[in-house]
N, C-alpha and C positions, 0 to 999 in steps of 0.2 A: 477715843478719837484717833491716837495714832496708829491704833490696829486697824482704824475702817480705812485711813488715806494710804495706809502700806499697801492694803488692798487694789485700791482704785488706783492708785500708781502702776501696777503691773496689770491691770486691765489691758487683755490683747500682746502683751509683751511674749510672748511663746504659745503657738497653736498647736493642737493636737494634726499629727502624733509627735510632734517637740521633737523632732529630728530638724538638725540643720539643713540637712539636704534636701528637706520638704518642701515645696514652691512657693506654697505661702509664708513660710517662715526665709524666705529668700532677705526681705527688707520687711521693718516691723510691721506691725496691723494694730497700732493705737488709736487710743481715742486723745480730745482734747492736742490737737498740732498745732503749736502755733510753726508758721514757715518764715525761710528764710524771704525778705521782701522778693527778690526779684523773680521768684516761683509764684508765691502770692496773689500777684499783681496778673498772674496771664489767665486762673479761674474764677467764675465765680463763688464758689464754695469751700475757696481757700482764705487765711488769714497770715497776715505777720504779727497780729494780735490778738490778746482775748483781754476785755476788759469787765470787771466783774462791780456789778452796780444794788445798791438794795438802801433800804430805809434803817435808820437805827434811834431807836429814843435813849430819852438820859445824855448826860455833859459828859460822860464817860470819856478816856483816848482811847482813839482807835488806831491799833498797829494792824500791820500789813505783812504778811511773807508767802513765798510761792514754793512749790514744791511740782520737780518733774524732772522726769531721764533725759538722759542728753545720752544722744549713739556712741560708740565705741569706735563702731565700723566693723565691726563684725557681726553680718546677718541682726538681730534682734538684740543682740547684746547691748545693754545699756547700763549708764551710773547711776545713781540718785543726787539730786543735786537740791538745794534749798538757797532762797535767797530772804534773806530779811528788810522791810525797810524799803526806803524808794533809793534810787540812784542809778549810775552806770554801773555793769558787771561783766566781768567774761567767765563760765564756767563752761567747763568743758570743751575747751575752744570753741562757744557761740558768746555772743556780743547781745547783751541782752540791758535793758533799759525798765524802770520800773517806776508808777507816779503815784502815788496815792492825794486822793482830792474830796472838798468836803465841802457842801452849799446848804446854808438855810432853808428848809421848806416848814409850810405850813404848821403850826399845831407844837414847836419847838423843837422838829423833830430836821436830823439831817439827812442829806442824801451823800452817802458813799461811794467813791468810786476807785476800783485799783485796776491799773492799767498795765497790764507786762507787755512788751513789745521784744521783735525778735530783728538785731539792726545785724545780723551776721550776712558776710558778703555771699554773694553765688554769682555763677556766671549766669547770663542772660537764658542762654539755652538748658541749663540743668535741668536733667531729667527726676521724676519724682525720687528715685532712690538717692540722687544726688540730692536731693533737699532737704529730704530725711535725715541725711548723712549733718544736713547742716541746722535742723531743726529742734525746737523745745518740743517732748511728745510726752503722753500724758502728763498734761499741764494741770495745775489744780492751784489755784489762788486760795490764800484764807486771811479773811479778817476778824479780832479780837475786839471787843469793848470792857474794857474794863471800868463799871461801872455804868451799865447802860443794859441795852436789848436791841435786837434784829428783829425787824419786822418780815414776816412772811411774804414770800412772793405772791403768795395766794390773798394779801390782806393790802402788802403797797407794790405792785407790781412794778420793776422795773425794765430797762431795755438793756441785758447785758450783753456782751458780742462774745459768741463763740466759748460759750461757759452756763453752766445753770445754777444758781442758787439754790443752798440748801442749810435750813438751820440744824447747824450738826451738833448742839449741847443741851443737854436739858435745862441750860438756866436761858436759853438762847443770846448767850453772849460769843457766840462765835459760827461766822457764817463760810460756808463752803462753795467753792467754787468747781462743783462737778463736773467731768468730762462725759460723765452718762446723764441723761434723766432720773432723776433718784425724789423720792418724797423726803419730807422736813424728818429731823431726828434718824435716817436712816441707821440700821440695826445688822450684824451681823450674826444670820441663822445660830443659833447655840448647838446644831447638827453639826456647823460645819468642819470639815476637818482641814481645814487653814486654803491660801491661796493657790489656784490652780491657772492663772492667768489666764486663761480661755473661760475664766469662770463666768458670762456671761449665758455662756450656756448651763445645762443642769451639773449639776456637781454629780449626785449620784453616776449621771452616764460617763463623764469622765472619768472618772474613778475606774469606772470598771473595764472602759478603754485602756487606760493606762495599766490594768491588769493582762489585757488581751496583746500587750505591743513581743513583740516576737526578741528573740534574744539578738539577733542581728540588728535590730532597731533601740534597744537597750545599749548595748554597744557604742552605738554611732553618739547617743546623747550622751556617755559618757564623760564621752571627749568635749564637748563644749560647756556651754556657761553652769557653773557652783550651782547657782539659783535655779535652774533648771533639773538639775540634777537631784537636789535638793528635794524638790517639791516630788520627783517620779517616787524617791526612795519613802517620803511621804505617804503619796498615794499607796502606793505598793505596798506601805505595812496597815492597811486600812484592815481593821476584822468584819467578819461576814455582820455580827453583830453592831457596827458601827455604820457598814453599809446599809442595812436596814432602818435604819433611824435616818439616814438620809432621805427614803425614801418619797417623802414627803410629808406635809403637816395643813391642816386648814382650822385657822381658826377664827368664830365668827363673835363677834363681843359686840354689844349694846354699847353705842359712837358717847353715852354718857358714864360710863365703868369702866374701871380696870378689869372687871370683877371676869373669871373665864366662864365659857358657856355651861350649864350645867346639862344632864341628856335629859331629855323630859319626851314623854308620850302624847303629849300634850297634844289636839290636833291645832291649838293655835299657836304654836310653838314658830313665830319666822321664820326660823331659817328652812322650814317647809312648805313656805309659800300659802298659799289660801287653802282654807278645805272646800272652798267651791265656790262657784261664780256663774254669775248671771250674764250671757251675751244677747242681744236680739230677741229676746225670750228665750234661748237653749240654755240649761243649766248645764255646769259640766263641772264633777265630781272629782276629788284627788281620790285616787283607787278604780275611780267608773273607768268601763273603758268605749273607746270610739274607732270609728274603722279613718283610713285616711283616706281623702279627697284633693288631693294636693292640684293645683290649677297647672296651666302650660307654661307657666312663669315660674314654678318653680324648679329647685338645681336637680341632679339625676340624682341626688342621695334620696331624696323626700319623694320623686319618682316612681323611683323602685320600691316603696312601701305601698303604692298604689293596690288600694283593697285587704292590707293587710288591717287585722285586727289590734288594737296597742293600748295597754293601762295608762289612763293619765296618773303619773309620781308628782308634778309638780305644778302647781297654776301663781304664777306672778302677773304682778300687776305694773308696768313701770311708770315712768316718772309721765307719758303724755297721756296715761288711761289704757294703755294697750295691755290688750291680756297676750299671755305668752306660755302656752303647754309643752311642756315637758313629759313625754312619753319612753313608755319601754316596750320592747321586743319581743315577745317569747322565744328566746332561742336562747342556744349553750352559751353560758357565761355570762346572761342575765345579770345573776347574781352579784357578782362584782362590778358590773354599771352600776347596780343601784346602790354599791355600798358604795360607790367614788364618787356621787352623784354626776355622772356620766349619763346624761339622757337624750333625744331628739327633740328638736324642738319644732313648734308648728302654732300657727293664728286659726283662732276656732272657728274660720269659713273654710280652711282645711281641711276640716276633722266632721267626721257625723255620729250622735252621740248615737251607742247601742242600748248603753244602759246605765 
């Protein structure tokens, strides 16, 4: 738990290339802002609050604590800061306020709500760096039951403001209040080689960016924030052998097992899609192949296959009855589309079967 919020705390906190002098690392690029009210109040897409709401069963108590950087003033440099409990606070020189609240609903079950708000003053005109300066950024509320369970946003949906729910424990007694979109129980890759705060993008490519940063630009991060520094000398002792394991992983499991895939030749094997299907009376074959017909409506990638020949690899079927082929190319590098399952996709009034 407190290695995934370490995480999500420096979410966007330092962007590549993690040079100060960089433009975007001018003033941070967080997720989850609460602002100072009088910023707040002149967007629509702004907050001086996030309040985090969901369902919880069991007589259990339910505590409340928030977690989130408060600026320095220097470029992206920030503290960590933590508040427990409801009341008034000032950390970090911001003025911060905190309610937690709790109502009867149906079936014995209560509805939760913890409210942070951000009462730090700003002049009326403050420009966004100025607000930042005076803002809560990656903000992340969490509530605790002990003795009790969180219901899923997917099972008692609530209306949280500026925050998303997320069951973050396997016994689901404690619920998360994410700055990203994240599913229930979220997991940290067993790849990974710890936080790289732009890690919203791929970690592998990072990595090897921050392999490629030039010595004058090594330099310069030198000189600024620990945590930054930290993470390049990190990066930078990453093995070629640990790079590769980053590379990627898919893994496809039966939604009633834990149990992992095993390989099978199977041709009814799912994660292979149909071994064939019937349209309109045209059958069409996984391995057969068909030439493309692609109409005026479609994009120039499916265009320019126009009259080419192509193996259907995959035929799915999805959730409204629509079939959906997945073809290959004869050309250099085949070979590795089909091992990434990397295919083209097309609706079988596109396609004419050959054989």
């Amino acid at each position: 738990m407190n290695e995934l919020v370490d995480t999500l705390l420096y979410e966007g906190y330092a962007l590549y290339p993690y040079t100060p002098g960089a433009a975007k690392n001018a003033t941070p690029t967080p997720f989850g802002i609460v602002y100072p009210p009088s910023y707040a109040r002149t967007l629509d897409t702004t907050h001086d609050h996030l309040e985090l709401r969901c369902v919880v069963e069991g007589e259990g108590e339910v505590t409340a604590e928030v977690r989130f950087l408060a600026p320095s003033g220097e470029r992206h440099k920030a503290e960590e800061q933590r508040i427990e409990g409801e009341g008034e606070f000032r950390r970090g020189g911001l003025a911060i306020r905190t309610r937690l609240a709790e109502a009867q609903v149906d079936g014995g079950r209560r509805l939760v709500s913890y409210r942070v708000e951000n009462l730090t003053d700003a002049p009326a005109d403050v420009d966004r760096a100025g607000a930042i300066a005076r803002s809560l950024i990656s903000t992340h509320p969490l509530l605790r039951v002990d003795g009790g369970r969180f219901l899923s946003q997917l099972d008692a949906p609530c209306d949280s403001v500026n925050t998303w729910p997320v069951l973050a424990s396997p016994e689901d007694d404690v619920m998360l209040g994410a700055a990203i979109v994240l599913p229930d129980h979220p997991q940290i890759a067993p790849e990974s080689r710890g936080n790289l705060f732009d890690n919203t993008e791929i970690e592998e490519a990072l990595v090897l960016h921050v392999k490629s940063l030039s010595h004058a630009e090594r330099a310069e991060i030198e000189e600024q924030d620990p945590a930054v520094r930290e993470m390049i000398d990190r990066a930078s002792a990453v093995t070629p052998e640990e790079l590769l394991r980053l590379h990627g992983r898919v893994e496809v499991r039966d939604p009633v097992t834990r149990e992992p895939p095993r390989p099978s030749a199977d041709v009814r094997d799912p994660t292979r899609g149909l071994p064939e299907v019937e349209v309109d009376g045209v059958t069409f074959r996984r391995g057969g192949q068909v030439i493309v017909r692609p109409g005026v409506e479609a994009d120039l990638q499916a265009r320019m296959l126009e009259g080419r020949t192509v193996t259907v690899e995959r035929i799915y079927r999805d959730y409204d009855g629509r079939v959906h082929l997945g073809v290959s190319v004869d050309q250099p590098g085949q070979e590795i589309m089909r091992e990434t399952g990397r295919f083209l996709w097309f609706f079988p009034p596109e396609v004419e079967v050959v054989r």
